[in-house]
Structures are given as structure tokens and as C-alpha cells.
C-alpha positions as CSV (number, residue, x, y, z in Angstrom):
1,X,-121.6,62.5,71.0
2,X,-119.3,65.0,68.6
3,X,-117.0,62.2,68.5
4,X,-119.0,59.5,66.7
5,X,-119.6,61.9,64.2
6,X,-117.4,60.5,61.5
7,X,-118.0,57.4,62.3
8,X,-121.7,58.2,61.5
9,X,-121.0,60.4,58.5
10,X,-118.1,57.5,57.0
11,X,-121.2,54.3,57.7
12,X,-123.6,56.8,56.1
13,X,-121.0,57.0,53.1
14,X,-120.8,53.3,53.4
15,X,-124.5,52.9,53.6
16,X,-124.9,55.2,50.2
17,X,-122.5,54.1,48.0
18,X,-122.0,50.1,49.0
19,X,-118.5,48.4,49.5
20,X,-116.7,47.0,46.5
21,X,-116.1,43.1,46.4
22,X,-113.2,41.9,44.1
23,X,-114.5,38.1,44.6
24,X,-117.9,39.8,42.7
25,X,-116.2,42.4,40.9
26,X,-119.1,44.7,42.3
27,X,-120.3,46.8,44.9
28,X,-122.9,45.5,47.3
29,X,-125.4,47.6,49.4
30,X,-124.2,47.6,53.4
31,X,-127.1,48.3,56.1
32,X,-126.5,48.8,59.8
33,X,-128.6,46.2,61.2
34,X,-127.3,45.9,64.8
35,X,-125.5,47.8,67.4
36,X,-124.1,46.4,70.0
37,X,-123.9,48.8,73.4
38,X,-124.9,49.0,77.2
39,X,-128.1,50.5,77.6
40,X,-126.7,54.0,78.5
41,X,-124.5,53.3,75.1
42,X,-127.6,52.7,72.9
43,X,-129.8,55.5,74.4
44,X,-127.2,58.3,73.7
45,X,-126.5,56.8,69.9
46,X,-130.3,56.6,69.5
47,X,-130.7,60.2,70.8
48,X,-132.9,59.1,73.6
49,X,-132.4,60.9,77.1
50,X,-129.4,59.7,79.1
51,X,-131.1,59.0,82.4
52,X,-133.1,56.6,83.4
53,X,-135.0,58.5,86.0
54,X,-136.8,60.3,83.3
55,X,-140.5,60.0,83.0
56,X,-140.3,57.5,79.1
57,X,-136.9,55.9,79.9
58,X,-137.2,52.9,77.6
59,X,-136.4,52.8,73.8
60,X,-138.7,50.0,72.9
61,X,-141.7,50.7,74.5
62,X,-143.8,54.5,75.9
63,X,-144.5,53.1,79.3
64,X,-143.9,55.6,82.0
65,X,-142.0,55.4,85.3
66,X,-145.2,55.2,87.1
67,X,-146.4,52.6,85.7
68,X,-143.7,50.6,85.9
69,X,-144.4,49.6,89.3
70,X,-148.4,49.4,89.4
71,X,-149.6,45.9,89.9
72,X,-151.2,46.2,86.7
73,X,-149.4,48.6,83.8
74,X,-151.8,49.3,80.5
75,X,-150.2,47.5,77.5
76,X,-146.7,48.4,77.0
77,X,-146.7,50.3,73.2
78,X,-143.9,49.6,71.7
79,X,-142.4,52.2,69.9
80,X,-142.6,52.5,65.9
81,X,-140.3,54.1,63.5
82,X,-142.8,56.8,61.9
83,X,-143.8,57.3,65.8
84,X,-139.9,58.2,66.3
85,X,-139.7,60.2,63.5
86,X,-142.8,62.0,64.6
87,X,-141.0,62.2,68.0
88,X,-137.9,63.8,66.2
89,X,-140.0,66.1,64.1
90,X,-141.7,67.6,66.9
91,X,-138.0,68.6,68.6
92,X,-137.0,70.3,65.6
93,X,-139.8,72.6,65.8
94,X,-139.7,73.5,69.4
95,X,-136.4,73.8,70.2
96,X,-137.0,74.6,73.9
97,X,-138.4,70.6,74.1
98,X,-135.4,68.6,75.5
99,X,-137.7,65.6,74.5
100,X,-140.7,64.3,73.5
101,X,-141.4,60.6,74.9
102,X,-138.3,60.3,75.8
103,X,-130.4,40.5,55.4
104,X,-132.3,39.4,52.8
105,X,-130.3,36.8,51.9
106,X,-127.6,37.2,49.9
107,X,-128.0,33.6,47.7
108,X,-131.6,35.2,46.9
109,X,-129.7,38.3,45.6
110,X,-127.9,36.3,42.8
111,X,-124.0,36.9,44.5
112,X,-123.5,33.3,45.3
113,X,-125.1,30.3,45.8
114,X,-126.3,28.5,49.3
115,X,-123.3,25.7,47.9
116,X,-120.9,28.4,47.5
117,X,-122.1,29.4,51.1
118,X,-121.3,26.2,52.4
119,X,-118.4,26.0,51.1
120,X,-116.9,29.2,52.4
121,X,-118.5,28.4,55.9
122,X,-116.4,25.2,56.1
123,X,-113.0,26.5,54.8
124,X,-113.0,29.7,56.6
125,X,-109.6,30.0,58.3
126,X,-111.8,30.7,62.0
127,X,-109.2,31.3,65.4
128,X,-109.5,31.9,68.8
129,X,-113.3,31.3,69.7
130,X,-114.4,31.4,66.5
131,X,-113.2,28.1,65.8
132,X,-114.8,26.6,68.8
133,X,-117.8,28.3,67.4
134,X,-117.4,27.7,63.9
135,X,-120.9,28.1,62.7
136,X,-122.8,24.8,60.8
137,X,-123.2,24.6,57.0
138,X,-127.2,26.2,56.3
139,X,-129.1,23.6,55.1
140,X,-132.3,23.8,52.6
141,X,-134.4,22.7,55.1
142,X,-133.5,25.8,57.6
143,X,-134.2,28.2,55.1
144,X,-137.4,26.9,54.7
145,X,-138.3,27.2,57.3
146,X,-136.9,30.7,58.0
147,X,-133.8,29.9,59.9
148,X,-130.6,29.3,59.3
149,X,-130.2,26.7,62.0
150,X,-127.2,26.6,64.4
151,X,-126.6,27.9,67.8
152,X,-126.7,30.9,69.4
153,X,-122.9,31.4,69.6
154,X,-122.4,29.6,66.3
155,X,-124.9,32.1,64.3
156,X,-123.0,35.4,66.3
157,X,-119.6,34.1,64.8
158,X,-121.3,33.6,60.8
159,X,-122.7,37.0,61.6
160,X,-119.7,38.6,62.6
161,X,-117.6,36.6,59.8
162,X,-119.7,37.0,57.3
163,X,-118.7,40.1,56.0
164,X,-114.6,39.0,55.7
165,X,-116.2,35.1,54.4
166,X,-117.9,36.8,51.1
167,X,-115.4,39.7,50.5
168,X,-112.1,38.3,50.6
């Protein structure tokens, strides 16, 4: 995976230093929260094994291949980050080990408000799919209740577009 490297060293750059908004004349703290990829995709950029013949071939949970297929597997543990960082620690040290286990809001930040929101989510020049998608106005009582309501494909475009609606 050479090739992703400067991709992963220019988000990491991204991730340290923020992007600059000229709407808020200031810079504003970027996490990658998703990445979208086949399973084969999201193994290699995870730095799991490749296979998925291998004894732990899932990345969310340590159940085995032979387990899989019993009538009745033990629990499935899901994997944890400090568990993957233990995982990750323990390669470094053997190096002859191939592997082991194989938004807050923004309106809560202070940058706009959930009106402003609103208001960029209903003038947003949306094309293509996006406009048969075009996400609904949040409403106070969503929030409360930890959503942000909407549909599926309505909340994949505001989280796509979001980026472009609040920065330009």
C-alpha cells in the first residue's frame, strides 16, 4: 500500500493543522470518520491480513474460522481500539509475527447556528442525485433526540455536502 502513502501523510497534515474557512475566517479541526471500501479495500488500509482464509479474518470482531460454522460460536468480541493498539504493539516487537489476531456538532462548536444550518441546507446549489436527495432542514426536535432526522440517502448527501455547504 506504498501508494496511499501521501495520501495518508497529506490527511495526517490535514488532521494536524485543520483546514482554513474564509466564511469563518478560521481554521477548523478535520477527522477522518469514515472510509468507504470493499472489505478487501478496508482490511489492507486497516493493516489487517488480506485473506480471508486466515484463522481472525474479521475487523470487528476475534471470532475464529472455526467457529464460524459451529452451531453455537462463544460471544463474538468485538474488537477495541487499545486491543488494536496492543495488537500493533506486539508486531513491532516480534518482527517475525506476520500478525497477531489478525461530529460533534458543529452549531454546539460556536461556527454557526442550527438557522444558519438550515439555511445553507435549503439553498445549496445540489445536482445530479443530490438534488433528488437533497437532505431535510434538522429540526430541534431531532437533535433532541440524537438524530438529525432524514433518510438514509438524504443524510449520505448532507454528509458528503457538508464539507463544500460550511466552507464555501
Amino acid at each position: 500500500m506504498r501508494f496511499l502513502e501521501p495520501l495518508i501523510k497529506d490527511l495526517k497534515l490535514i488532521e494536524d493543522n485543520g483546514i482554513h474557512i474564509d466564511a469563518l475566517k478560521s481554521s477548523v479541526g478535520v477527522k477522518i470518520f469514515c472510509v468507504c471500501a470493499d472489505n478487501l479495500g478496508a482490511h489492507g488500509l486497516a493493516g489487517f491480513q488480506k485473506s480471508f482464509i486466515v484463522d481472525k479474518f474479521c475487523r470487528f470482531c476475534l471470532i475464529s474460522r472455526g467457529e464460524i460454522g459451529t452451531p453455537r460460536p462463544r460471544e463474538f468480541l468485538l474488537r477495541t481500539v487499545d486491543q488494536h493498539d496492543k495488537f500493533v504493539d506486539e508486531i513491532k516487537q516480534n518482527p517475525t509475527l506476520n500478525s497477531v489476531n489478525g461530529v460533534k456538532h458543529l452549531i454546539s462548536k460556536g461556527y454557526f447556528t442550527l438557522a444558519k444550518l438550515n439555511h445553507i441546507i435549503r439553498s445549496f446549489p445540489y445536482k445530479h442525485s443530490d438534488k433528488v436527495n437533497k437532505p431535510k432542514v434538522v429540526r430541534k426536535a431531532a437533535i433532541k433526540k440524537g438524530s438529525i432526522g432524514g433518510n438514509g440517502h438524504e443524510n449520505w448527501t448532507l454528509l458528503r455536502m457538508l464539507p463544500l455547504m460550511v466552507g464555501g
